[in-house]
C-alpha angles and dihedrals in degrees: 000000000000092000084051097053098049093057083050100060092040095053084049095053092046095050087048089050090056087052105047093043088046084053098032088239094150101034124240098304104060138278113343106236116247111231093236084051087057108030101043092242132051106263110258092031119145116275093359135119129168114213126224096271090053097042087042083052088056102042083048096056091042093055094046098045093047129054092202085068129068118185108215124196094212092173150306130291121229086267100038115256109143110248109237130213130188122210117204130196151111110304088242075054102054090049083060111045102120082061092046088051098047089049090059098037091054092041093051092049093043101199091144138087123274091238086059089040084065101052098045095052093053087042097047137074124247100248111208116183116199129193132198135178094021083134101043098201084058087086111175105062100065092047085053101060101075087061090050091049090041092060109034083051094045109022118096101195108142083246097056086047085054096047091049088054116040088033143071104197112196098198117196094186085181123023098174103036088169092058101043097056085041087068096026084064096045087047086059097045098055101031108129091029130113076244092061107112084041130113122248112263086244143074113266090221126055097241113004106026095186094002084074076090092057101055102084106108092029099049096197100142116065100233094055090050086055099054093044091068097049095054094031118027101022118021101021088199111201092220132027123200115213111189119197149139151273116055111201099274125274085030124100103211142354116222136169137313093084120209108243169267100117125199110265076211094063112095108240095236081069099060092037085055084045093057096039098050094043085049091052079049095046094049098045081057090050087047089053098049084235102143132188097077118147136185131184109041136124099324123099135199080215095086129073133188084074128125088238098024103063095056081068092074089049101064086260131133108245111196124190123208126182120182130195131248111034108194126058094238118105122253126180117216106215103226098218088061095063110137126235091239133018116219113355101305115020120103110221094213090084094260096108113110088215104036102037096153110054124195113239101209122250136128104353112192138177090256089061103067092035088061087046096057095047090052092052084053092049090045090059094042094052098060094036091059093045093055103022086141090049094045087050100049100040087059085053087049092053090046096044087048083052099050094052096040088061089038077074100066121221082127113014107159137345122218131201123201136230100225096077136163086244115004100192078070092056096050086047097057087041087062096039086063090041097054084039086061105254124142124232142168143216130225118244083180147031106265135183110236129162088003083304129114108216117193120232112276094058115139104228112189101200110231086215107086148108095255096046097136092054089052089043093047088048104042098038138072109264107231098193109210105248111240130177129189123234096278091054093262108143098245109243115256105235095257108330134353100213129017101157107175113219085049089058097038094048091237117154101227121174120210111212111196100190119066117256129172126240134169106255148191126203111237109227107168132050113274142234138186110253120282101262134229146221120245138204137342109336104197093142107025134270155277146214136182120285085217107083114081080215085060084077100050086051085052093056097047098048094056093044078058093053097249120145116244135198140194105214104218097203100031126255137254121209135164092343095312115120099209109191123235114303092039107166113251122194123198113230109246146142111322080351086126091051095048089045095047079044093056098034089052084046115047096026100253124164101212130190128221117237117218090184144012107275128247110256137048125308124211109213109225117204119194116285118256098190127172117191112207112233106191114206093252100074124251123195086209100058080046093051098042096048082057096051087043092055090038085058099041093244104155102240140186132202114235131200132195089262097044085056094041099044107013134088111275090177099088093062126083098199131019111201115211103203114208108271127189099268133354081240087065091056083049122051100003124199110351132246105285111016100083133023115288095257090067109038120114131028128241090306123182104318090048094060086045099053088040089059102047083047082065102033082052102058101285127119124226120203125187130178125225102305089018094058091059083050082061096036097053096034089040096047084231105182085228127108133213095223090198100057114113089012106144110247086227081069105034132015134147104177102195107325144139113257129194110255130190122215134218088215087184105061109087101241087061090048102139096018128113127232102248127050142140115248114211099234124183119181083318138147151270129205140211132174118254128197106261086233089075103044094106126227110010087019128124109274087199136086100216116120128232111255089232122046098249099197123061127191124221121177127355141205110256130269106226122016095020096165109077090173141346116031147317144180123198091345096150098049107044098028105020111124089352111130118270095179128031137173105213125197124229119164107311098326127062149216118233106200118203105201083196130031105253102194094042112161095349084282115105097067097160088063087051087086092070089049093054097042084053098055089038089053099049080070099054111080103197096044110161126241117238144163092026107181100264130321081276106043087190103063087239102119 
């Protein structure tokens, strides 16, 4: 029977194989594999995943079996998985894909005549990029793309004929391999548990877990940074796909059209894209009696720094999907428990104009989900390769609308100068347009601009240009439209309301509004601040400047290297150069000279050399030992801050609740709290029974408590924004967040940048300006309150501490406290409150962010007061500076 069998199935196979080479089914090279062949299961199937290596096997065998189908390596993930791409056509395509691209590339950026535009959209190819797996725990859209690549390479319908030849389909069937084996892994780990539908307890990305959808103007993480090239800088695709998961619940699937607001910035050709390809998609659903399908809810077209929000800015349609049923686990929806509405606005009786074929509930299953997101794919497809002409010239169009619109100057053009603050930030900012596909120039020579002469070197960002709107949203404050619900509740913008970027990172940028002329060279390569130099005699040692982020990575370096380092309390002169306090004194030793030349080469410092040692006092800095607490329920902020830490060379450990509650505390010098969720979440963790045992609670009790005699004993603690009420209410701190129990219909900041005032003499502010915007986010705001009304533990007496424990830092302002994005009752419940304090406990100390000042790797000009922290909780005779008053209770 066996031997039987086998001849069946060969004779099968062969017969298939004729079929497939007389229709040109598997393209030139052989039969194209079947996923199920290949995986083991059939993708979608009930309590099954394939991880990165068994879907990279099939992607591989497809590609090389079929000649529609081209496997690309665009880059590396943080842990070093290669990053594929599949390219699918038409096999005549695929032998033309330099001319496709440059068809695209030359469309997008729209530099050409209309008469050329024409021809070259009748001429080019639609190109469509889709995207699965970039949330891992959003597990069904990355199952379902060997189907979709199966099909589109195999299947000889007139439409997927269509679809080969009037579209290039860049396929990403896994944007975040690292992630999807991290929850692959977990899934089989707790499969056949009562855990099994959960999440790791653990981010599914090394750094940024979700956040990895909130990189993409940034471009932090590498793979974003991979995929950025391809769909801004190479390939310029007219529509991207970007597949997740969850669907509200009780629907089977959003789609397009989104709810609002829209970006004033987004050119209206977008939205109307938007509209017109989510309808294509709505109506192949209809057509398929699949029902469940929603629109408008929750999701805007307002916010950037989004897979499929970004595109936006660059003239592209960006389309959302978000399928149901995200594990493959079964679940059955009981049907007399079907809501009245489904997300916040959809009427489940069939009356709702975007949601007009309910679900009724039922058996919901993996392959479900898996069906749902393919026929999204094939939606888009569909309508690209019916109008591939229309979708390429209406991308010239927007570029061309853009162009002239900056050809009219108000604004014309913004420059930025050399002489910066920091001018590693500037260069920074300068390379985050660039890989965003901006186009800027350099100076070869001084120019007047905007009544101002600006000396070569100057960095000018033409405001004509295709991707105008992604210059004008980064460059310019955000001002959120203020929208209340029915009750009077301020209705939540989808993520943040303002993130301007010079503001964050601290870059002077000017914007001219009137046209001017300057000779000009196109930057083509990523820049740099010149290489620095040292300076001067050197008999006692040497100094640079406290102001350059990168001045703390030399630090940390240099005392890695086993240099002695100094804060100079009252600043420093040398050789003609006035350095502010905290300049950063280095004693002269042993290879001292070499390590100096190396830092100051590398990180662009200009140092000075010391001929002796300078007036004042010096405060003595040892290297860093920082461990970071990551609690088991995963925070995108302990995720963020570890990766500015190992960006910046500070020495950091990981810390668990056990590890806080039993280990030895003592070695660090400084233990960083990251904003969580709730202080409940510190606390207690997940509960008994939703997650295996090993994970279950937070630091508890005996973790406060270790956590306070670290302090009382010589540590610093320092928490960011929900992390700092966690210290306040477990260390009995005689501090108050102002803004806790404060009705959101009074005040509310959903994600802006606020005006912020620094204390620039207080050591912890040593380098920092004193101005910045603080990214505040639903955050927090301090003031000092008397320890005889501080409730239950506090002091009963009235007597006041000889020395002022608390110390203020920095504050929020007084008077225009939103720089951009949106606020409600700023000034009257945080202006002037405290958005920074040094607090005093035993012979150690808390130092409480109101704000998080490294969120999302953004706000680099707020890194500096992280690192000072850190650098301060080494020095033993720090002084104290900017107390509260001479009385830190409001009692003169």
């Amino acid at each position: 029977m066996a031997i039987r069998h086998t001849l069946e199935m060969s004779l099968r196979i062969a017969v298939v194989a004729v079929v497939f080479a007389l229709v040109g089914g598997g393209g030139a090279f052989g039969q194209a594999p079947v996923p199920s062949e290949v995986l083991g299961f059939e993708p979608g199937a009930d309590y099954k995943m394939a991880d990165y290596d068994q879907l990279t096997q099939y992607y591989r065998q497809l590609s090389e079996a079929s000649d529609r189908v081209e496997m690309q390596s665009i880059g590396t993930t943080v842990e070093g998985r290669s990053m594929k791409l599949l390219v699918i056509s038409s096999a005549d395509n695929l032998d033309n894909l330099d001319r496709w691209k440059e068809i695209s590339a030359t469309l997008s950026r729209a530099r050409i005549s209309e008469e050329n535009a024409q021809q070259l959209s009748k001429e080019g190819k639609a190109v469509v990029w889709i995207d699965a797996g970039l949330h891992s725990t959003e597990r069904a859209p990355s199952q379902a793309m060997p189907k979709l690549a199966h099909r589109l390479a195999t299947e000889e319908s007139a439409e997927a004929q269509k679809i080969r030849e009037n579209t290039v389909l860049l396929l990403m069937p896994v944007m975040n391999p690292d992630g999807l084996d991290i929850v692959e892994n977990w899934y089989d780990r707790v499969l056949d548990t009562p855990f099994e539908t959960s999440s790791p307890p653990w981010l599914y990305h090394k750094y940024v877990g979700h956040d990895n959808n909130r990189d993409w103007f940034m471009n932090n993480m590498p793979e974003t940074r991979a995929v950025t090239d391809v769909i801004f800088n190479e390939w310029y695709p007219q529509i991207v796909v970007n597949h997740h998961q969850t669907a509200p619940d009780w629907a089977r699937i959003f789609i397009p059209p989104f709810t609002g607001p829209v970006n004033p910035d987004i050119h209206p050709g977008v939205v109307a894209g938007v509209n017109q390809v989510g309808t294509a998609m709505g109506q192949r659903f209809a057509m398929k009696d699949m029902p469940g399908v929603v629109s408008n809810d929750i999701f805007t077209m307002f916010w950037n720094g989004g897979m499929r929000t970004a595109p936006y800015f660059h003239n592209q349609i960006g389309i959302l999907t978000e399928v149901a049923h995200e594990t493959p686990t079964p679940r059955h929806y009981e049907p007399d428990s079907l809501p009245s509405h489904v997300g916040e606005r959809n009427p489940t009786d069939g009356t709702a104009l975007f949601y007009t074929d309910p679900w009724k509930g039922g058996e919901s299953h993996f392959m479900d989900a898996v069906n749902y997101t393919n026929t999204a794919s094939m939606g888009v497809l569909d309508v690209a390769a019916d109008r591939p002409q229309q979708f390429l010239y209406n991308i010239y169009k927007m570029g061309r609308d853009a162009i002239e619109a900056g050809e009219s100057g108000d604004p014309f053009a913004y420059v930025i100068p050399p002489t910066q603050w920091n001018p590693r930030e500037a260069h920074n900012l300068v390379n985050i347009l660039r890989q965003g596909g901006i186009e800027v120039d350099r100076a070869t020579e001084s120019f007047d601009a905007g009544g101002e002469t600006y000396p070569a070197g100057s960095y000018v960002i033409s405001a004509a240009q295709a991707f105008r709107p992604f210059v004008m949203d980064l460059l310019e404050p955000q001002n959120y439209p203020t929208r209340r619900t029915a009750g009077g509740q301020p209705e939540t913008p989808y993520d943040l309301a303002g993130w301007t970027l010079p503001m964050q990172m601290g870059v002077t940028v000017d914007r001219v509004n009137q046209s001017f002329e300057a000779q000009m060279q196109a930057v083509t390569d990523s820049v740099a601040p010149a290489p620095g130099d040292v300076t001067g005699s050197a008999g006692y040692g040497y100094v640079f400047s406290h102001r350059p982020n990168t001045s703390a990575e030399a630090v940390n370096e240099l005392l890695a290297d086993g240099e002695t380092v100094f804060w100079a309390e009252a600043g420093v002169s040398a050789n003609g150069v006035e350095l502010d306090s905290g300049a950063i004194v280095v004693e002269q030793g042993q290879g001292t000279e070499q390590r100096v030349e190396a830092v100051a080469e590398a990180h662009g410092l200009d140092v000075q050399g010391l001929a002796e040692q300078p007036e004042g006092p010096l405060h003595q800095l040892q290297q860093p030992r920082v461990g970071i607490y990551k609690s088991w329920v995963p925070s995108m902020d302990e995720g963020w801050t570890r990766w500015i830490l190992n960006e910046y060379d500070v020495p950091v450990d990981t810390l668990h609740d056990a590890d806080v509650r039993t280990g030895d505390l003592s070695k660090y010098t400084t233990i960083i709290l990251p904003h969580h969720y709730s202080s409940d979440l510190l606390l207690n963790g997940y509960g008994e029974g939703t997650m295996p045992e090993k994970y279950v609670g937070g630091l508890g009790l005996t973790g406060a408590i270790a956590l306070e005699r670290y302090v009382e004993n010589g540590g610093t603690v320092v928490a960011f924004d929900e992390a700092s009420s966690f210290a306040i209410e477990q260390f009995g701190l005689p501090v108050e967040d102002v803004t806790d129990g404060v009705s959101s219909s009074e005040f509310f900041i959903p994600g802006s940048l606020i005006r912020t005032t620094i204390n620039t003499e207080h050591p912890l502010a040593y380098g920092m300006r004193d101005t910045v915007a603080a990214s505040f986010s639903r955050s927090r705001a301090f003031e000092a309150v008397r320890q005889d009304k501080m409730g239950e533990g506090g002091r009963e007496d009235t007597e006041l501490p000889e020395a002022p424990p608390v110390e203020v830092v920095a504050r929020y302002a007084e008077n225009d406290l939103l720089m951009s994005g949106w606020a409600m009752g700023e000034k009257e419940h945080i202006g002037g409150e405290a958005a920074l304090m040094r607090v005093h406990e035993g012979d150690g100390e808390v130092v409480l962010f109101g704000f998080r000042p490294q969120f999302r790797g953004q706000p680099r000009g707020t890194y500096k007061l992280l690192f000072n922290a850190l650098h301060g909780a080494t020095v033993e005779d720090l002084p104290e500076v900017g107390q509260v008053s001479a009385d830190p209770f409001g009692t003169d």
